[in-house]
Structure formats: structure tokens, C-alpha cells
N, C-alpha and C positions, 0 to 999 in steps of 0.2 A: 163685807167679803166680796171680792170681785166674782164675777160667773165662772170665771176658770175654774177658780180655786174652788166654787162651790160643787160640780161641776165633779171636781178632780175628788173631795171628798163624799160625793154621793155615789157613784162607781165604784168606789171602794168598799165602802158600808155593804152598798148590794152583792156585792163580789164577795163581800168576807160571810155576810148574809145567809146566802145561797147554799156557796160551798160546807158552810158549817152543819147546815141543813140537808146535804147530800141524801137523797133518795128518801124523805119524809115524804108521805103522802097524807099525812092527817094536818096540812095548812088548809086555812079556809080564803076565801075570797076578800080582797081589800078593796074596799073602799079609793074611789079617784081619791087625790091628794097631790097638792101641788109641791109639797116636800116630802122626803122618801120615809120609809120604815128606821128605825134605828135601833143598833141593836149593841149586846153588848162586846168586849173583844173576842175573836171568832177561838176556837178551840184545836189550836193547834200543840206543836213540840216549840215554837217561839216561846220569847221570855213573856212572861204573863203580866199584862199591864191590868192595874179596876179600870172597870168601865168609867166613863167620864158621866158625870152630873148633868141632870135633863140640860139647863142653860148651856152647855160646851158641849152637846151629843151633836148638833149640826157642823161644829168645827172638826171633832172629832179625828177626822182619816186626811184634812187641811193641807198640813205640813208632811214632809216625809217621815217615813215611817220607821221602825226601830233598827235596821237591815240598811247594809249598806251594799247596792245591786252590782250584779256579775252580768254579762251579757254575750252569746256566745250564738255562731251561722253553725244550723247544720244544713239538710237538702232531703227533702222527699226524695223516692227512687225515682221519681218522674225527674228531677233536678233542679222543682221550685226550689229557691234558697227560702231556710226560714229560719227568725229569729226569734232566741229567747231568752226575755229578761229573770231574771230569779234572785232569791237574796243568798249576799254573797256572806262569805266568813268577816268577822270584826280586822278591821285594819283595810279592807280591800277600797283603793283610789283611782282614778281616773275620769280622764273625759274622751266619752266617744261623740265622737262627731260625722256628719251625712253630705255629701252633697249630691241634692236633686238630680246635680246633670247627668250624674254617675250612670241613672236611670234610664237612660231616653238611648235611641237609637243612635251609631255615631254620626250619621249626618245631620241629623240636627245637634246634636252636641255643639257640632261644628260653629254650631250657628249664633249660641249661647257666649256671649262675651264674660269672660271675668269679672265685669261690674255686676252680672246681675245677681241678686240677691237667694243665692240656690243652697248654699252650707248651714248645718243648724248641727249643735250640741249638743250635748244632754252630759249626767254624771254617771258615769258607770264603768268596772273595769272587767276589760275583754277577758274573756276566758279564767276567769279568778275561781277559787276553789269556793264551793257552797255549802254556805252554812249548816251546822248539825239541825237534825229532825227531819222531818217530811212533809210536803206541804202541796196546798192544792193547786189544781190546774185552770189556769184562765186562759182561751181559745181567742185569738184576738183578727177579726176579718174586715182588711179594709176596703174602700169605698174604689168606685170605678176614676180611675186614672190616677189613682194610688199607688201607693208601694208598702210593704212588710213594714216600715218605717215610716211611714205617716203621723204616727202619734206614740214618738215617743216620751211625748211630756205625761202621756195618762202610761204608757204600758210599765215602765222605769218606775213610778209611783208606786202602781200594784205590787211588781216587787219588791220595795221597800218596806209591803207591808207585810211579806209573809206569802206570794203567790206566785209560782211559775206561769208565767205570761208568754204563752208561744203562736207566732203571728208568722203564717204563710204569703209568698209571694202568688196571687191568682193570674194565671198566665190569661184567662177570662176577660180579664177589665185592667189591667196591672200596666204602669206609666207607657212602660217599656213595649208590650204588645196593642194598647189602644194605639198608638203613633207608629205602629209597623202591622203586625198580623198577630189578632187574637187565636189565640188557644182555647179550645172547649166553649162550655157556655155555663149559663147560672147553675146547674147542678154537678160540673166540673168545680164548680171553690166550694161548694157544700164536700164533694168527697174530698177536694184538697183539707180543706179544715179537720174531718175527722181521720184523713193520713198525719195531720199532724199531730193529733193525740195519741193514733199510733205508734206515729215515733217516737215524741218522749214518755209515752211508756214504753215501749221497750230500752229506750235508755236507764231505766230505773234496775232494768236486770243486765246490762251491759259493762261489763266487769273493764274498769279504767274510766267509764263516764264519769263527766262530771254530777252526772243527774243520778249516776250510782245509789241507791238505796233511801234516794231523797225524795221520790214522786207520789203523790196519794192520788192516784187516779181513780178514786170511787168519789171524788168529790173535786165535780167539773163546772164551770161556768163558762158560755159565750157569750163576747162582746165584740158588736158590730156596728161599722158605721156606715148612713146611708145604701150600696151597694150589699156592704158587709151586714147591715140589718134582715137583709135578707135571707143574706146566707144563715147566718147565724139560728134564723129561727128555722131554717130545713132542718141544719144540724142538731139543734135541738129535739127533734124527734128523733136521734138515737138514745139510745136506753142508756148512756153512759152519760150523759149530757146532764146537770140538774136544773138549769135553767138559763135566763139567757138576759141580755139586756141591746135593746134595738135604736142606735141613735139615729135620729135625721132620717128615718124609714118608715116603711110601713106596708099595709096588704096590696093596696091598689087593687078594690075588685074589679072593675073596667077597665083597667088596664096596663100595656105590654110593658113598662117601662122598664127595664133592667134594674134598677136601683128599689123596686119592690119584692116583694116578700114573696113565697109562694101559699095558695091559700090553704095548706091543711097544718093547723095552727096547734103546737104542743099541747097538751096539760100539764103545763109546768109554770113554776113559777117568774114573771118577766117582768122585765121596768122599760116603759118607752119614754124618749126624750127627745122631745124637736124644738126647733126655733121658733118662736112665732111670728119672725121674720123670713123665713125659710121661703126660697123663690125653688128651690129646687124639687121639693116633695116638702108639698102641704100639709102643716101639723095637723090642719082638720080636715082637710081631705084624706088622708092619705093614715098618718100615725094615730089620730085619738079614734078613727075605726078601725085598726086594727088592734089595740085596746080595750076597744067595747066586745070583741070580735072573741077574744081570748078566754076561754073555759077556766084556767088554772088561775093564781090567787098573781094579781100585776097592780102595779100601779104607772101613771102618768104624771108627765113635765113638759108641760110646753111653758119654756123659758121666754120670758118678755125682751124685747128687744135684740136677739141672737138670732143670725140667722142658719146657714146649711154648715 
């Protein structure tokens, strides 16, 4: 199995994991472990699949999921744009697609020829109607010179499996204000993240949404990358938050680096994942101490050969 793919089903596991687990406090402590917990299908209003046999529990969340995803811009009142993947009703088709330059200032846009390699794809149909039941919330924070769209190959996945996936643009670090003038700083995308929770909950009572009576906001998971590692684990110290999972990040106790963590570290449950190739924030510098660092029940991946 390639590392995407593997990659793309252990964030799911954790995500379905977590959520399903919403606000337990009788977990105990896991043991490091260089492959995640596995668990069985999480307990939602989805159609109900058995669990898969110990030999196919790694493959498990692999391929897409039973849900075929919707994806739809709303905007914090400050006027980040943010996006949210979710599963859509049976029959829903499309392909949304991105391009990079979209993001950048227009003088450099300028500068950006047509050849270069800036458009990217995914499957999903814009504003489609969402599937019956209700289903939980995935917090999704990207990485410095990033955009709300950076990863839509993991966020469109989660969806598929049953998760509202909502990912704010951080004026902070975000493509468009690193290459012009940033907005805020590291505790600006912690409150951006938890205004985005507020948002789609209140879409869940907002009579014509599409998130209308769909949203189960007592069971939350953050997912962050590098940058977003960071944030993700401030935000995790909100009481609505049940856990969190930190890629390519970590505490950095010695130091400023913006793409580290800040150090007062939840009790909850969390998974860290680095490259051990990573030139950018050191899996051992940086991620397996804040791992060892973590009070609540985590495990670790430092992935061979992958770098930032």
C-alpha cells in the first residue's frame, strides 16, 4: 500500500475513532506504536457496514468511502472564506477543481504563466443536497503558505466517510497574506478554527441550510498540518474539541518557530505523524517530544522515507 493511501486510511480510523468516542474520559494511555489503533465502523445514522477482519483492518478507510461528497464556501464574519466537505445524497456527481494562482496576490499572478503546474481536482459536487442522518465534525487547519484547499485529497476522503470536514482560510499564514500582509498571528487561526465550528453549528439550526439538522457537534475532531499542528492542538483545549491529530508539527520547546505548537497541551486524545525525512520540523526534534509531552491517551508515526 503506498504511504498516501496508508496515510489517507489511518486519519480516517483516528477521525471515525475519536469522534465516536466524543467526550469519554475513562481512555487510558497508549503505548508508541508505529501503526494506529483500529477500530470498528464508527456509530453513526450512515448505512452500517461489519467491521473488517484483523488482516483488512489496516486497509479498512483505503478507498473511498460509502458517501458520495458535497462541497460547499461559506465565510466567518471576519470574511475568511471556508470550505466544507460533507456526504452528499446518493446520485450526487462532480468534479471540483483549484487553481493555486487563484490565491496569490494579483501582481504576482501576473507573473505565473499558464504552463505552470498550479490546477488540481478532486471529486465532489458543489453545493449538492446532504445526505439523511447527522454526522460529526472534522476541524481541518492548514500549514503556513497554505490555503483552505491544500488537502483536498484527505479532506473529500473524510467526507466520504461520514464526516463534515470544515477548513478555514488563516489570514495568519494563508498563500495570499504571507506574499502580501499577514493578518493576526498564531492565536488568530486557533480563534479562526473554533469560529468555524461555530459556524457550522449554527448552520445545523439555520432553517434552508444545507447543514440543516445534519450536524452532531458534541463529537469534534482537529486535524492539522505542520502550521495547522499547532493550531489544532490550542484549539483542542476547547471543551467542544474531543481530540486532535498533528501532522508534520509539534511543541518546539526552545523555540519561536511559527509552525510549532503552543505548550499547554490538552488531555485528550491525539495521534502525531511526521516524516522522517522532514527538513522542515524534525520528527525527533520537534513531534516525538511533543508526544512524550502529552498527558491524554496518543499515539506516534514517524513515517520512513516522507518528508514535510
Amino acid at each position: 500500500m503506498s504511504t498516501c493511501r496508508r496515510l489517507l486510511s489511518t486519519i480516517a480510523t483516528v477521525g471515525l475513532l475519536i469522534t465516536a468516542c466524543g467526550g469519554d474520559d475513562s481512555a487510558t494511555d497508549s503505548a508508541p506504536a508505529t501503526e494506529p489503533a483500529t477500530t470498528e465502523a464508527p456509530v453513526t445514522e450512515a448505512p452500517t457496514t461489519e467491521a473488517p477482519a484483523p488482516v483488512d483492518q489496516s486497509q479498512a478507510y483505503v478507498e473511498a468511502g460509502p458517501f458520495p461528497v458535497g462541497v460547499t464556501t461559506l465565510a466567518l464574519e471576519a470574511g475568511n472564506q471556508v470550505e466544507i466537505w460533507y456526504p452528499a445524497v446518493d446520485g450526487t456527481t462532480g468534479t471540483e477543481s483549484y487553481d493555486v494562482r487563484d490565491f496569490v496576490p494579483e501582481a504576482i499572478r501576473a507573473l505565473l504563466t499558464a504552463d505552470v503546474p498550479a490546477v488540481y481536482e478532486y471529486t465532489a459536487g458543489r453545493d449538492a443536497a446532504m445526505a439523511d442522518g447527522t454526522y460529526p465534525v472534522v476541524l481541518f487547519s492548514h500549514g503556513y503558505s497554505g490555503i483552505r484547499l491544500q488537502s483536498t485529497f484527505l479532506t473529500s476522503h473524510l467526507a466520504s466517510w461520514g464526516m463534515i470536514v470544515v477548513s478555514p482560510d488563516h489570514w495568519s499564514r494563508d498563500l495570499y497574506h504571507v506574499l502580501s500582509a499577514p493578518v493576526g498571528d498564531r492565536q488568530s487561526s486557533i480563534t479562526e478554527l473554533l469560529a468555524s465550528l461555530d459556524l457550522i453549528s449554527a448552520q445545523n439550526t439555520t432553517a434552508g441550510s444545507i447543514f440543516e439538522n445534519h450536524v452532531d457537534d458534541t463529537r469534534v475532531v482537529a486535524v492539522g498540518h505542520s502550521a495547522g499542528g499547532g493550531t489544532v492542538v490550542g484549539a483542542a483545549l476547547d471543551d467542544r474539541v474531543d481530540g486532535y491529530v498533528s501532522l508534520a508539527s509539534g511543541v518546539g520547546i526552545s523555540s519561536t518557530n511559527s509552525t510549532t505548537a503552543p505548550l499547554n497541551l490538552p488531555n485528550k486524545p491525539s495521534f502525531f505523524i511526521a516524516g522522517a525525512l522532514d527538513g522542515v520540523i524534525s520528527a525527533q526534534e520537534s513531534t516525538k517530544p511533543s508526544y512524550e509531552a502529552v498527558s491524554g491517551p496518543s499515539r506516534l508515526w514517524i513515517i520512513d522515507g516522507v518528508g514535510h
